[in-house]
C-alpha positions, 0 to 999 in steps of 0.5 A: 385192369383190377376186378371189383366184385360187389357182395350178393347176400346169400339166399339164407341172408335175404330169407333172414332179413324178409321174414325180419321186416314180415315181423315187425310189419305184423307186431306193430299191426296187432299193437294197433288193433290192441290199442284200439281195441282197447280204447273201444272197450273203455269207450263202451264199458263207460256208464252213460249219463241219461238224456234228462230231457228225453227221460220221465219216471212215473207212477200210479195208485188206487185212489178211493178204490174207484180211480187211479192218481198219477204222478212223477218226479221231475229232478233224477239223475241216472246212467246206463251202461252199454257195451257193443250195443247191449245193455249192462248196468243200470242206475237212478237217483231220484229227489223225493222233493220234486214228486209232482201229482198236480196238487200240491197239498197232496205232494206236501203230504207224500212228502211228509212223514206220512209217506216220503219223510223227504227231509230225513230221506231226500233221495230214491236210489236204484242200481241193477243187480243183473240185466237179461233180455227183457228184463233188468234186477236191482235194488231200490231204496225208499225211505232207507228200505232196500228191496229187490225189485224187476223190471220188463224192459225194452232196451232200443238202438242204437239210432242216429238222430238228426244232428249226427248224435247215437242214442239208445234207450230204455223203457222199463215198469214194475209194481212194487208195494208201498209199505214194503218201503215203510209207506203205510199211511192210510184211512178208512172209508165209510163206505168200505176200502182205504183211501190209498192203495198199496200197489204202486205202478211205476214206468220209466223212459230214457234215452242216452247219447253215447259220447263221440 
């Protein structure tokens, strides 16, 4: 009767082939931890449009030295950047044109050249130069005046609301001067004082919703 030997592979073959397989298992798991996270960067690193319905600007000033008018814009666009759940950037776009103090002879005139010139000068603009705990930097634009300005902050989330959705927001305000943006109307008062100050508080609250 013939003999028939079948091959064994050595013990330096087999070696060979474990650690060939053991390689090719871990290469292709840290393709798929890059590729995610890099898509999870993207994701984050992407400015987020504001929820406008969740979002309001406003301001005040002095008014006949004795009281405080408010007032606030109502058409805006704007975006926050967000990255593993902190707050990078910042920016807004405001239409001059939709300024409401619940009096519209008085919005007519913060429109006109007076104030806004919201003809020649449709939109205010503010991008973040730098954002720190409590604190975010940027430049506003008014009336084509650009100035450095900041802002106290808070910056919250991220929280899931009802329908499934994740949020964050942002509460900031500031006090800027008017005439610093070339706002300088004014008028005398018998009794002593201006009728407009110069000292404009602004507040600002948004939220975004971080997409799916």
């Amino acid at each position: 009767m013939q003999e028939v030997y079948f091959h064994r592979p050595n013990d330096t073959t087999l070696i060979k082939e474990i650690l060939m397989k053991i390689t090719l298992i871990a290469l292709t798991a840290l393709l798929t931890a890059m590729t995610y996270a890099g898509s999870h960067e993207e994701h984050h690193d992407k400015a987020i449009e504001i929820d406008k319905d969740h979002t309001s600007i406003g301001f005040n000033i002095t008014h006949m030295v004795i009281s405080r008018v408010r007032g606030s814009f109502e058409e805006f666009d704007g975006s926050l950047t967000v990255e593993d759940g902190e707050l990078k950037a910042v920016k807004a776009e405001i239409q001059v044109a939709s300024i409401n103090t619940a009096n519209r002879r008085r919005d007519d005139h913060l429109k006109s050249d007076d104030f806004f010139d919201a003809e020649n000068f449709p939109v205010i603009t503010f991008e973040s130069t730098s954002v720190e705990e409590g604190k975010v930097t940027g430049n506003l634009t008014i009336k084509g005046i650009t100035r450095e300005v900041v802002l106290d902050t808070e910056f919250s989330g991220p929280a899931t609301d009802p329908w499934g959705n994740v949020r964050y927001g942002l509460t900031g305000s500031t006090t800027i001067n008017r005439t610093d943006f070339g706002l300088t109307w004014n008028q005398a008062l018998e009794a002593g004082g201006v009728m407009v100050g110069e000292e404009v508080r602004i507040e600002i609250g948004t939220q975004v919703i971080v997409p799916e």
